[in-house]
Backbone bond lengths (Angstrom), bond angles and torsions (degrees), N, CA, C in turn:
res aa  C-N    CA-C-N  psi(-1)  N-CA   C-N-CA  omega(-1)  CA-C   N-CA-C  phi
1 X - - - 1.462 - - 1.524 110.33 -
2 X 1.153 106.22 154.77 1.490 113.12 169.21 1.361 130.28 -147.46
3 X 1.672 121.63 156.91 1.327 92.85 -160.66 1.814 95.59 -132.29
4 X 1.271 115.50 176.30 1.681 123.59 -154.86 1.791 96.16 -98.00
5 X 1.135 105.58 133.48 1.067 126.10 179.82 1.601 115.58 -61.45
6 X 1.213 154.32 106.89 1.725 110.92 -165.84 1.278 127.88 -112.20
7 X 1.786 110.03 19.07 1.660 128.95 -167.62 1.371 92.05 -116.36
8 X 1.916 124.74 124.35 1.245 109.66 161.91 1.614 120.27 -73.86
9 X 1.578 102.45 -7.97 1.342 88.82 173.59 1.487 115.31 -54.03
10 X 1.085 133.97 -16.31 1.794 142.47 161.19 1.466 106.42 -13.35
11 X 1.653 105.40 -50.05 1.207 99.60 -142.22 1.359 101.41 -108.39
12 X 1.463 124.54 20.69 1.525 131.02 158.89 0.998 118.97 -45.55
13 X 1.712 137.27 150.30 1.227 115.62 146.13 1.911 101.77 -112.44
14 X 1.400 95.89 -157.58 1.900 105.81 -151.59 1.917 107.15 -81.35
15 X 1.870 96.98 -7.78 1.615 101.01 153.85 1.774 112.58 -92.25
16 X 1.060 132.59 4.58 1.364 129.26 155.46 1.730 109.18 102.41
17 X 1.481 112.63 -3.65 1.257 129.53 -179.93 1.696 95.28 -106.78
18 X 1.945 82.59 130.93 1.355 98.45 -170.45 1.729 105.95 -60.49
19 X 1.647 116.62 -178.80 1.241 103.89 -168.63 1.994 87.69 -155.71
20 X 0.880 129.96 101.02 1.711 143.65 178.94 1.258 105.12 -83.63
21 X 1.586 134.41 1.60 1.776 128.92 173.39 1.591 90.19 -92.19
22 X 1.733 108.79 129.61 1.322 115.05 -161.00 1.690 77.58 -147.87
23 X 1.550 87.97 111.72 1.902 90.87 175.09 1.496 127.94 63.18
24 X 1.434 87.18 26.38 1.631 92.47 165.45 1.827 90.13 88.16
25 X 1.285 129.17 -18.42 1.845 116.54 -170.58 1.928 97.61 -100.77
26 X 0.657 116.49 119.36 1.647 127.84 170.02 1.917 108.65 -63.07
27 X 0.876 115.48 92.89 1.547 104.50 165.92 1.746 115.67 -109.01
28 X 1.034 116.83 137.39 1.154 140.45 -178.24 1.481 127.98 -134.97
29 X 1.703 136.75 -154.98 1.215 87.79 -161.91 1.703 69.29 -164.41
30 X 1.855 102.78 169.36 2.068 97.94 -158.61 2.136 69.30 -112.58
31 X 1.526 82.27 131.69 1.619 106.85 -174.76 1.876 96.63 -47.37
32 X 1.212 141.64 -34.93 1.387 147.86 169.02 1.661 118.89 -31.85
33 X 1.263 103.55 -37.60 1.589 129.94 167.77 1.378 108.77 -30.90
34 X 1.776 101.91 -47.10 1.499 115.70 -170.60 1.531 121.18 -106.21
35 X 1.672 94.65 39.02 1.686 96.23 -173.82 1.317 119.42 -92.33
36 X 2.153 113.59 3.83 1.770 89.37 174.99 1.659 94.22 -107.57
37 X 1.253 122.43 14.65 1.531 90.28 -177.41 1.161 111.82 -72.81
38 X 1.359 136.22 -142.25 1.798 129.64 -149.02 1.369 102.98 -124.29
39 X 1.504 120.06 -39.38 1.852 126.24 -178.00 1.683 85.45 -100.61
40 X 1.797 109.34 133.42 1.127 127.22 156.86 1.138 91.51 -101.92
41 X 1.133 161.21 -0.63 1.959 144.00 -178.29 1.998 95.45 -49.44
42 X 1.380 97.18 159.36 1.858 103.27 -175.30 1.608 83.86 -94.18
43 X 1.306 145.92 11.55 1.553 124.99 156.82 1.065 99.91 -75.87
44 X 1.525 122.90 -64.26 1.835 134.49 -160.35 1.464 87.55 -59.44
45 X 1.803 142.31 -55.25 1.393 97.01 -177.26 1.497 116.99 -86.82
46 X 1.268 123.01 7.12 1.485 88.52 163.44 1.670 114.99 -94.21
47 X 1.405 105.43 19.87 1.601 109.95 -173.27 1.981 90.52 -80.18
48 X 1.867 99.14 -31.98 1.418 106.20 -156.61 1.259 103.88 -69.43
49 X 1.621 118.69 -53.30 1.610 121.67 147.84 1.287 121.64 15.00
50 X 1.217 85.28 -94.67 1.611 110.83 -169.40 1.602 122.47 -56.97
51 X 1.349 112.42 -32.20 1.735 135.51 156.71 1.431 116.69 -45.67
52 X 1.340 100.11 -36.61 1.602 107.15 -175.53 1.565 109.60 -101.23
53 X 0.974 107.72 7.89 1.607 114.43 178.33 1.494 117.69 62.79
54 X 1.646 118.26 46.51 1.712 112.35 -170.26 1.494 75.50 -122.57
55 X 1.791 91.00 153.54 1.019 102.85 -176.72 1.983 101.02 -116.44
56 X 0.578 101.42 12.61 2.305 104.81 177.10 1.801 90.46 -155.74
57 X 0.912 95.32 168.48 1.352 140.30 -165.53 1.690 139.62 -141.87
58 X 1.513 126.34 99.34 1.219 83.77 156.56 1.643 129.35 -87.98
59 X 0.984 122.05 149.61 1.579 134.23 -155.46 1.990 115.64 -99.08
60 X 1.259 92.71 85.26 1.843 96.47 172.90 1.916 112.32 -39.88
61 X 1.204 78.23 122.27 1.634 77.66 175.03 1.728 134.17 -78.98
62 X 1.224 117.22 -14.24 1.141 130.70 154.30 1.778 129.88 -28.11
63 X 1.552 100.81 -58.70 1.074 105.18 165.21 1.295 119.98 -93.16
64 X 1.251 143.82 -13.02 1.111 138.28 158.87 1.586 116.00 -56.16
65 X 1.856 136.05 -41.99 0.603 148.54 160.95 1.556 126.39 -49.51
66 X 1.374 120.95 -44.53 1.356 159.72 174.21 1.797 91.39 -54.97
67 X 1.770 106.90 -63.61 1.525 101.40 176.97 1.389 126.03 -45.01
68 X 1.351 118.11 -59.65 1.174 150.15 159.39 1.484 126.68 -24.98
69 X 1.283 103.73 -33.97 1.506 119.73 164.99 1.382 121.76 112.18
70 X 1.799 103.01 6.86 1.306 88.74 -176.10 2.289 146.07 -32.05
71 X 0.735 109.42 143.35 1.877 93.43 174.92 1.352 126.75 -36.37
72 X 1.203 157.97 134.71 1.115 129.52 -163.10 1.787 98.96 -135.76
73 X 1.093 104.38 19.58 1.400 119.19 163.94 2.053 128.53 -66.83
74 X 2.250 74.73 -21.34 1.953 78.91 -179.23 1.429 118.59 61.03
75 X 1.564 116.20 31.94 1.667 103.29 168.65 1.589 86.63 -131.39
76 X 1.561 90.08 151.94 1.819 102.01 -140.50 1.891 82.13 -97.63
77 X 0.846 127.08 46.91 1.318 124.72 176.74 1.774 106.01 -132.66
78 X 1.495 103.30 -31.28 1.199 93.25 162.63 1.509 123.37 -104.91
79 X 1.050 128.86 -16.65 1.307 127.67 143.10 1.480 129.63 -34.36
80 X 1.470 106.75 -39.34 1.663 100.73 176.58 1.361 99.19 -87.22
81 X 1.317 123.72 -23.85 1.773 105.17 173.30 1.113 108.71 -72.34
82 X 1.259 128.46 -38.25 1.626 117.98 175.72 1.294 112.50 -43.08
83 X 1.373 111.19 -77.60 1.338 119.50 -167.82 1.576 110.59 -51.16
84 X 1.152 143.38 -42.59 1.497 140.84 154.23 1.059 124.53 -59.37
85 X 1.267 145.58 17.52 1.207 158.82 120.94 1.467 138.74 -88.72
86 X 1.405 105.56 -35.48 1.793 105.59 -179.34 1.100 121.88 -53.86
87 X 1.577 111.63 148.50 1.327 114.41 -177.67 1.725 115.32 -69.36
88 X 1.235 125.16 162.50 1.627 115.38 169.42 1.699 102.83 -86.33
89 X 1.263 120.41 22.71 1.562 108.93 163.61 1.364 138.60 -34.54
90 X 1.336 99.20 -69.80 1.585 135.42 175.12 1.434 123.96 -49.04
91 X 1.576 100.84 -20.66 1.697 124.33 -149.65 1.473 81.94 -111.18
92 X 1.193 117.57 -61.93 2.024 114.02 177.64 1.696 99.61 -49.45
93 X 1.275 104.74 -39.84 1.493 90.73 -161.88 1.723 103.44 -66.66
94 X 1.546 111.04 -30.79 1.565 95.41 -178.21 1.523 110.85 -81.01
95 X 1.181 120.27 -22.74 1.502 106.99 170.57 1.563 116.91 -48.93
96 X 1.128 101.90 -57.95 1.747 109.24 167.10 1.034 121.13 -29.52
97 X 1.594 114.64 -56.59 1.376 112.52 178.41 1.166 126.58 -54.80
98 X 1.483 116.70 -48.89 1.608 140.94 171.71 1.473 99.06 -59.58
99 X 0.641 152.08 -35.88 1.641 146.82 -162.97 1.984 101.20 -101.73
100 X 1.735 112.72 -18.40 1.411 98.41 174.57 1.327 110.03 -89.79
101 X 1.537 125.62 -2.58 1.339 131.68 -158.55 1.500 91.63 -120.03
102 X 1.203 110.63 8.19 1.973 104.19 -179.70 1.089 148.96 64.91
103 X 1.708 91.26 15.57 2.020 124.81 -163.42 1.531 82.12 -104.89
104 X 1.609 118.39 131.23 1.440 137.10 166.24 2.067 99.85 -93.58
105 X 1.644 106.94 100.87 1.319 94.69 160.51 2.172 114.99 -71.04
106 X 1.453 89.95 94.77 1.548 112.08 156.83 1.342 114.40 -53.16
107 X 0.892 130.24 -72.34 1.743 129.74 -179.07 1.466 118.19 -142.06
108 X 1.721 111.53 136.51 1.526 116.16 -177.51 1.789 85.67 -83.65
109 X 1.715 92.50 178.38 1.367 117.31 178.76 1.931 88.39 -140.62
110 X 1.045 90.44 96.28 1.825 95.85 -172.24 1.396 105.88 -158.16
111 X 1.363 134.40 108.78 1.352 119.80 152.09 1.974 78.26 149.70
112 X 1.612 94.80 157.04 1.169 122.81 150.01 1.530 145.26 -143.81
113 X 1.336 98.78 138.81 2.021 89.05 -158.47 2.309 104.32 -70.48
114 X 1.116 112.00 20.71 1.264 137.16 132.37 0.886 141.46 -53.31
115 X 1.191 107.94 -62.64 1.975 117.45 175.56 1.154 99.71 -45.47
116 X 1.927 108.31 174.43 1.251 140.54 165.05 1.433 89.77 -66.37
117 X 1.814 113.70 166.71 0.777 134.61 163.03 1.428 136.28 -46.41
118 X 1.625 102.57 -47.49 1.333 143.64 -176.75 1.418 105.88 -72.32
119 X 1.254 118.17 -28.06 1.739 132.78 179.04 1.663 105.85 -98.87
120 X 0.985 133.38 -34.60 1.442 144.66 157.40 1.809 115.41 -40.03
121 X 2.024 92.37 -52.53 1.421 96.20 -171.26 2.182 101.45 -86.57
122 X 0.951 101.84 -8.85 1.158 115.00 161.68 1.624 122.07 -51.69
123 X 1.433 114.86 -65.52 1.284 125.45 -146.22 1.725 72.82 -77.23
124 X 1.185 136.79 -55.23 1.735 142.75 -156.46 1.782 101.69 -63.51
125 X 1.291 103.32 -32.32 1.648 101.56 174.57 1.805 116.39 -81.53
126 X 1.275 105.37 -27.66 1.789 96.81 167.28 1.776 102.12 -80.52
127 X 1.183 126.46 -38.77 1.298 129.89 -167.88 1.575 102.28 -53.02
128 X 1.334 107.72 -58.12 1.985 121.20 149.94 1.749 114.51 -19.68
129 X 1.268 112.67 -70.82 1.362 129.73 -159.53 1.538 92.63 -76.75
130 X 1.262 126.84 -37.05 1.632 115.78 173.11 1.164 120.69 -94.99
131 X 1.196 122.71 13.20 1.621 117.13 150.79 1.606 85.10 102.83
132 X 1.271 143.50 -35.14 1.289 128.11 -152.47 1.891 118.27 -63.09
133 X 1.499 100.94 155.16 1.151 91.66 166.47 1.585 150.73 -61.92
134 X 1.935 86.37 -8.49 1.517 88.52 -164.61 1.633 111.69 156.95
135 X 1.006 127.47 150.30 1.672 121.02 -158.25 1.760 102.12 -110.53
136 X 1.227 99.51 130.40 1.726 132.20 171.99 1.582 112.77 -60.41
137 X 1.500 116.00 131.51 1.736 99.00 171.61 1.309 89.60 -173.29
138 X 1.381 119.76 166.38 1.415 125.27 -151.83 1.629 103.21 -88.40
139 X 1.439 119.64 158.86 1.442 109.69 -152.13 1.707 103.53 -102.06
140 X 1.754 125.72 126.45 0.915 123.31 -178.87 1.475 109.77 -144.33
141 X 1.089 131.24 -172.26 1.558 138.45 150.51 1.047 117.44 -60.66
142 X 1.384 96.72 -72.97 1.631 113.44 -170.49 2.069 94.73 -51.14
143 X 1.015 114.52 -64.48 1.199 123.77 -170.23 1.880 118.96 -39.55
144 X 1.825 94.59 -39.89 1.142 107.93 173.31 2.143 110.75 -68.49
145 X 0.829 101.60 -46.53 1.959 125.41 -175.79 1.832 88.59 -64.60
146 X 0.979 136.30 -69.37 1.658 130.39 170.31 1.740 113.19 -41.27
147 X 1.698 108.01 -63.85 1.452 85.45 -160.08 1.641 119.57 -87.53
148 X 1.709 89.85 -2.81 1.972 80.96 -163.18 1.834 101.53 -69.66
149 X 0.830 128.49 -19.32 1.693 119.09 178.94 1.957 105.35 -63.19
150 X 1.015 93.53 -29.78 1.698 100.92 171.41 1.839 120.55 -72.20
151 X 1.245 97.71 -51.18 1.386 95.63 167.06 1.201 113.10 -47.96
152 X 1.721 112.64 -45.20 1.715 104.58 -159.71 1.604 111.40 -74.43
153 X 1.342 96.53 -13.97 1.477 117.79 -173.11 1.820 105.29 -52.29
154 X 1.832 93.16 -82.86 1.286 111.86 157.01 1.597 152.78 -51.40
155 X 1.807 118.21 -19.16 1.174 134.51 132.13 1.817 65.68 90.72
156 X 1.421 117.46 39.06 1.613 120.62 145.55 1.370 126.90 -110.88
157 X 1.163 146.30 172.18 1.319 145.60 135.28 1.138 138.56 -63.62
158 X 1.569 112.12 120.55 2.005 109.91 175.11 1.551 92.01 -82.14
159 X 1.544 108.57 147.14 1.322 90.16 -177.27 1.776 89.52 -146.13
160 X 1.424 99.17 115.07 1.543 101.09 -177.08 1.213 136.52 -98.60
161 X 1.483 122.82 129.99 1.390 132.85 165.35 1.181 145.05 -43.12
162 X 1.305 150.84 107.33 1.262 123.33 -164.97 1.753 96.46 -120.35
163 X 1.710 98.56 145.61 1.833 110.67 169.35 1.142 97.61 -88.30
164 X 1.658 116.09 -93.83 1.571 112.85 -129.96 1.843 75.55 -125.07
165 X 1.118 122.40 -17.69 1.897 133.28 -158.97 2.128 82.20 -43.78
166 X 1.013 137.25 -111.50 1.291 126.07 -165.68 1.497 118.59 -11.58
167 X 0.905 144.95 22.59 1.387 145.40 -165.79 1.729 95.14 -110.10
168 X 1.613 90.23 -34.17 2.217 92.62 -162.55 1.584 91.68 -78.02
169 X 0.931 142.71 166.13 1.514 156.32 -177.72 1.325 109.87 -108.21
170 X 1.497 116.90 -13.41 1.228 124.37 147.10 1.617 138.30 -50.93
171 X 1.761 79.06 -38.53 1.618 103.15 -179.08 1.423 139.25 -44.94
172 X 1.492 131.70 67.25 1.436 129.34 -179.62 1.464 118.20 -57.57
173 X 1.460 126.15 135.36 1.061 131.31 140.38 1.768 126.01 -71.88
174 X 1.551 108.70 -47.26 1.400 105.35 -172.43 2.200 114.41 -73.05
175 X 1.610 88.30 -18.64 1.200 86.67 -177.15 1.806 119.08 -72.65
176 X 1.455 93.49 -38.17 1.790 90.60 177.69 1.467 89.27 -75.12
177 X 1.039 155.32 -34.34 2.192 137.58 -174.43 1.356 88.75 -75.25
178 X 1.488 152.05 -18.73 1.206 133.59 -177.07 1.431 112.57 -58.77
179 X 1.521 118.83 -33.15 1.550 129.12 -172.09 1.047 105.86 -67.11
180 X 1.316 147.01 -6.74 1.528 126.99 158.24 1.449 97.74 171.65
181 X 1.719 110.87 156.34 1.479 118.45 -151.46 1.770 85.23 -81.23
182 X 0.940 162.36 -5.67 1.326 155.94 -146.00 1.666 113.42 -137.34
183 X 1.504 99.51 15.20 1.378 117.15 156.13 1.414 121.13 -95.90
184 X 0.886 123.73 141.05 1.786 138.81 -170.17 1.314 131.30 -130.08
185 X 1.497 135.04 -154.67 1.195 118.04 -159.34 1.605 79.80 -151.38
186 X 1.497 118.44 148.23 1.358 131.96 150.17 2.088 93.08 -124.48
187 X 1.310 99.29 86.41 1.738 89.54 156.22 1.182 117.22 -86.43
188 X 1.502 95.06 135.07 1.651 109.23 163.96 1.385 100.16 -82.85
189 X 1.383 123.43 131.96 1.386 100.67 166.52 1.347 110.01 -102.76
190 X 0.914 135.90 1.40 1.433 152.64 167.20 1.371 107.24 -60.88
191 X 1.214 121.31 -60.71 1.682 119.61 -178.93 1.763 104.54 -66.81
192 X 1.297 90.94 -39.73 1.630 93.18 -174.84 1.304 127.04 -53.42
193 X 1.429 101.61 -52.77 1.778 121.33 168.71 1.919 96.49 -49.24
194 X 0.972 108.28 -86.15 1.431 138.88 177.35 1.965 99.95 8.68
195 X 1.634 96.66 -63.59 1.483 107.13 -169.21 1.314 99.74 -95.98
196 X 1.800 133.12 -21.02 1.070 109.58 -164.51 1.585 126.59 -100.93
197 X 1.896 86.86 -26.06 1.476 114.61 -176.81 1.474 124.98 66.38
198 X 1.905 92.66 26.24 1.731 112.99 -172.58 1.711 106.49 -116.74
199 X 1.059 114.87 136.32 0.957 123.42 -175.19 1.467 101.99 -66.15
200 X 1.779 96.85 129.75 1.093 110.11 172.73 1.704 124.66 -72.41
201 X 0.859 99.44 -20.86 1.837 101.40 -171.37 1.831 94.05 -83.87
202 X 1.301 133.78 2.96 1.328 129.91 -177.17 1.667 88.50 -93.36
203 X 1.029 110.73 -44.15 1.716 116.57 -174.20 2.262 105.30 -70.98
204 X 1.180 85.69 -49.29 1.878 90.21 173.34 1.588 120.41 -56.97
205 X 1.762 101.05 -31.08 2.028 100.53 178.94 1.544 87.00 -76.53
206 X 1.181 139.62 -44.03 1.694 103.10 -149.10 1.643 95.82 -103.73
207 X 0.853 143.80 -8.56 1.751 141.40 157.28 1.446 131.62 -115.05
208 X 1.817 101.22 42.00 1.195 125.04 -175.53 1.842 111.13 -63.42
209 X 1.540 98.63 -41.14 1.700 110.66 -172.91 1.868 86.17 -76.21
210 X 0.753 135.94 -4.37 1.643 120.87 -169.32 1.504 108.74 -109.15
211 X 1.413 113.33 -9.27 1.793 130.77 -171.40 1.214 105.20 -81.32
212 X 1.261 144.48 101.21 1.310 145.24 167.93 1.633 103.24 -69.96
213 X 1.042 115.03 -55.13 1.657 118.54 -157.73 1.782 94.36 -146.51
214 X 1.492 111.03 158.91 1.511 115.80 171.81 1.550 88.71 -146.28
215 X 1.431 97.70 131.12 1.572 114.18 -179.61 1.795 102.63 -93.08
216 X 1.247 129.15 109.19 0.775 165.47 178.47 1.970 132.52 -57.13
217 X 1.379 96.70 68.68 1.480 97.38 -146.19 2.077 94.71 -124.82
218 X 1.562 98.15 163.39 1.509 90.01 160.69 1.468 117.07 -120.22
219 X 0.806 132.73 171.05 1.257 137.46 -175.15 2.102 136.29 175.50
220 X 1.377 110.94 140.77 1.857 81.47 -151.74 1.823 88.45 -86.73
221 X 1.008 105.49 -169.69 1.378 120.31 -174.39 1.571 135.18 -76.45
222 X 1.149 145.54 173.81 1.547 143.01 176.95 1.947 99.42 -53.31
223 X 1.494 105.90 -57.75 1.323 103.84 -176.62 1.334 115.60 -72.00
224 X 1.130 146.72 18.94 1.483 140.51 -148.41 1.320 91.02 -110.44
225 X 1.665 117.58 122.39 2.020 100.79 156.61 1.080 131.26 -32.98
226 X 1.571 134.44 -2.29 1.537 130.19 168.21 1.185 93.98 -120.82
227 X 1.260 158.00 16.41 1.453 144.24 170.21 1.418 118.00 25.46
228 X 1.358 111.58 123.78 1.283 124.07 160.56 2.036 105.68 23.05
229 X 2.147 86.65 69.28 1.420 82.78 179.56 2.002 81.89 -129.80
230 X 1.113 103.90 -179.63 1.665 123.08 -164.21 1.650 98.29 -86.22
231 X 1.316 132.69 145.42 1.150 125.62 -154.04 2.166 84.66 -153.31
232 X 0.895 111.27 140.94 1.576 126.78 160.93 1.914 98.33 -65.52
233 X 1.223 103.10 143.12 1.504 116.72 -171.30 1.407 86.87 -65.03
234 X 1.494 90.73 136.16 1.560 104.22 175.06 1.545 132.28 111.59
235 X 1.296 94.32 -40.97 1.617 113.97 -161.47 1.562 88.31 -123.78
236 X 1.778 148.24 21.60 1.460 132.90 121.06 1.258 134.73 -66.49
237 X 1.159 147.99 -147.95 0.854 158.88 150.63 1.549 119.47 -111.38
238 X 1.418 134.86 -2.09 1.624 128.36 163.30 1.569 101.03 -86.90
239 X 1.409 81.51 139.52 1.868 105.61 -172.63 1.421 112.41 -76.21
240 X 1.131 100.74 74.09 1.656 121.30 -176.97 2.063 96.96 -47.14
241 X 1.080 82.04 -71.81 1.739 83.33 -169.59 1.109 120.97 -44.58
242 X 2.015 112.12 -71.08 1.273 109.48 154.56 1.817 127.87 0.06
243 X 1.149 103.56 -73.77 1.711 127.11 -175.60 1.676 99.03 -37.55
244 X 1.456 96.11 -68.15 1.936 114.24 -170.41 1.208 100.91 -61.37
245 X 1.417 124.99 -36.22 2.183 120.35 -175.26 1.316 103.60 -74.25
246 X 1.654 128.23 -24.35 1.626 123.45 -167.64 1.572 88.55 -88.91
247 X 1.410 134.40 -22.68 1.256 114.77 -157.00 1.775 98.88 -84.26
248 X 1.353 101.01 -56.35 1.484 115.62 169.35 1.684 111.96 -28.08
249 X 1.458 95.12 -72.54 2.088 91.23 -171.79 1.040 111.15 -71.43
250 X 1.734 130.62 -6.04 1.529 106.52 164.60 1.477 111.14 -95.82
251 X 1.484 108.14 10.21 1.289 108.19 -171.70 1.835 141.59 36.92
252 X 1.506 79.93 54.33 1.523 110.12 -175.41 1.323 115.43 -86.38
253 X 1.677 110.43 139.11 1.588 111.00 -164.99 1.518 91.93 -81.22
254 X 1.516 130.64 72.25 1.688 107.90 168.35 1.369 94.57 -114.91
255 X 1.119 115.65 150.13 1.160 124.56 145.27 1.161 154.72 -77.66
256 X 1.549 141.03 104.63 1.473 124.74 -156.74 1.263 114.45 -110.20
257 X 0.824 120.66 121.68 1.745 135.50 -161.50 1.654 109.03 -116.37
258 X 1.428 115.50 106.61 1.250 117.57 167.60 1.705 119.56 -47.36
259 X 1.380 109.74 137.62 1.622 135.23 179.56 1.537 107.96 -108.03
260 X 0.929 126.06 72.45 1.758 132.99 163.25 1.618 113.31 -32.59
261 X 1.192 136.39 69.82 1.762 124.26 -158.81 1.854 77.80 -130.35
262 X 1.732 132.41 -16.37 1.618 91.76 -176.96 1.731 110.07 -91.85
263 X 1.062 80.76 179.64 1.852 97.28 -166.92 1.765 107.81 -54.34
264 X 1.284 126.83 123.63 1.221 118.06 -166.94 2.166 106.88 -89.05
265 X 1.194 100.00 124.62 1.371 121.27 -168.63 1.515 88.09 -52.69
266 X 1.805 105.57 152.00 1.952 108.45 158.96 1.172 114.01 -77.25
267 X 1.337 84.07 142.52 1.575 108.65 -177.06 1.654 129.85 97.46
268 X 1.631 97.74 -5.22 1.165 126.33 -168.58 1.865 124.26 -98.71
269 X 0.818 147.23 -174.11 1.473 124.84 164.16 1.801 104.84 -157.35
270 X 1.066 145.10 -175.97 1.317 153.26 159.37 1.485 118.49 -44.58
271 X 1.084 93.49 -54.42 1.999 100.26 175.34 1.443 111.34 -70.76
272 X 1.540 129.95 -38.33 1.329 128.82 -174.23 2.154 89.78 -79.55
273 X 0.967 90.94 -23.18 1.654 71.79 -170.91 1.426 102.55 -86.16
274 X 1.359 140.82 -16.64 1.073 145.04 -176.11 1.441 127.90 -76.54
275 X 1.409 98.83 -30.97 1.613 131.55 -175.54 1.800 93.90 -83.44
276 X 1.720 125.95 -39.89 1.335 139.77 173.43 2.007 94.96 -43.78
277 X 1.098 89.44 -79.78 1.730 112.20 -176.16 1.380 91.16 -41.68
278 X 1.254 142.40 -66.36 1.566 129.73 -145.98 1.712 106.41 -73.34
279 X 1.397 101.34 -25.97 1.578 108.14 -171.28 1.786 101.91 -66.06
280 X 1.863 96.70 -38.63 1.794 99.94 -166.77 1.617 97.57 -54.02
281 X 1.188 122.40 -28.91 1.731 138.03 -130.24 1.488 94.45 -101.72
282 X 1.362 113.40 -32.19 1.626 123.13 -172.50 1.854 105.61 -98.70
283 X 1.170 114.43 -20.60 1.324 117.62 171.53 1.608 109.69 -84.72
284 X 1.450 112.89 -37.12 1.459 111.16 176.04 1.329 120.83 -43.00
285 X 1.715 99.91 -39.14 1.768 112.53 -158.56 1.484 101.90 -104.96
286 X 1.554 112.37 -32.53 1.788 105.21 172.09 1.114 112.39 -117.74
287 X 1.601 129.45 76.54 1.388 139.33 -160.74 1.626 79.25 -90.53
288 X 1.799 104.92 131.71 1.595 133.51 164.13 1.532 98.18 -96.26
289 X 1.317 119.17 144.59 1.448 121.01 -175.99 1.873 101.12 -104.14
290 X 1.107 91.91 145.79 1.763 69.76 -168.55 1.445 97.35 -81.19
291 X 1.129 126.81 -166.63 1.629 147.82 -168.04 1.600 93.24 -106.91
């Protein structure tokens, strides 16, 4: 048995910057987590970050962009001139920030296998300038056949998401990573479980080298009287722990980053629920036995 830690000061280390690698597994958390509090500015969430004691991130691009100066007029003609022209000023300056507050941007969520070309090689040059490993985007064929010539370009990672897409029986995983070695995986296992009612860690042993990140969610199953609905850690049915103990003893570089999607209790807010999740996530991997 094990039991939850309940001070994030826990997760300090002895330079005073919090530290979320718990047993050798890095968990962190997709900046979206923090979409009902009241300030979207990219200070207030990395203020939210840091509240919850994670130390990486993956990083919504919206507000990073938003910092930066994007147009805010919303006509997609000046938006693509922006973005094909701006300087990487703005973009050093937020790394800075993130790196004085002790948050590692791990992965942007920026780019679409849509864009122009010129906006493609864009999203891979801030992804560059913020340290990340590699850019997030929703998981397809087509999507895979567009961006992997870019990855190879940039010597980054596309690293894809999946919703409900495993549900069709059609649905390949190895076939969209077949399009190029520098394609990757963001599993949700939460959505995954959700529609498939398959254990996710059967899917994590055999495309473990292809897993960049696993978004980190609970949720009960296809058969469950609530079907594939969002559950507070603990109280779903996806094998949260399970997931975090296989990553640990094979000692795999993935990263699992909490997904904030259940309903936030009164009285409660995004950051207190986030800091909830990180404690389940830090007890999984440094279970104390009680006396």
């Amino acid at each position: 048995m094990f039991f939850i830690i309940s001070s994030v000061q826990s997760f300090a280390t002895d330079a005073g910057k919090q530290n979320s690698g718990f047993g050798g597994v890095q968990v962190g958390t997709i900046t979206y987590s923090f979409l009902s509090m009241p300030d979207q500015s990219l200070s207030s969430i990395l203020s939210y970050t840091v509240q919850s004691g994670l130390s990486s991130v993956e990083l919504m691009g919206d507000p990073v962009e938003q910092y930066a100066g994007i147009p805010e007029s919303g006509d997609p003609n000046a938006i693509r001139q922006w973005r094909t022209t701006v300087p990487m000023d703005k973009f050093r300056e937020i790394r800075k920030m993130f790196d004085a507050r002790g948050v590692k941007i791990d992965i942007l969520k920026l780019g679409d296998p849509d864009w122009s070309d010129a906006e493609i090689d864009y999203a891979f040059n801030v992804c560059k300038v913020l340290g990340a490993r590699g850019i997030t985007t929703e998981i397809s064929e087509k999507a895979a056949k567009r961006m992997a010539p870019f990855a190879e370009k940039h010597n980054r990672y596309v690293i894809f998401h999946n919703h409900f897409q495993p549900e069709d029986p059609n649905f390949s995983f190895d076939k969209i990573l077949a399009y190029g070695s520098k394609l990757m995986l963001n599993l949700d296992c939460g959505h995954y479980y959700g529609v498939t009612g398959k254990n996710p860690c059967i899917l994590i042993e055999r495309l473990h080298d292809r897993i960049a990140s696993i978004h980190m969610k609970d949720k009960t199953g296809p058969k469950a009287p609530n079907p594939n609905e969002n559950q507070q850690f603990g109280k779903g049915q996806t094998p949260i722990v399970e997931i975090l103990q296989l990553v640990q003893k094979n000692k795999w570089p993935i990263t699992c980053d909490i997904e904030l999607e259940y309903d936030i209790p009164q009285g409660s807010d995004a950051v207190k629920e986030v800091t909830k999740c990180l404690e389940y996530c830090r007890a999984a991997l440094l279970p104390v036995k009680k006396k």
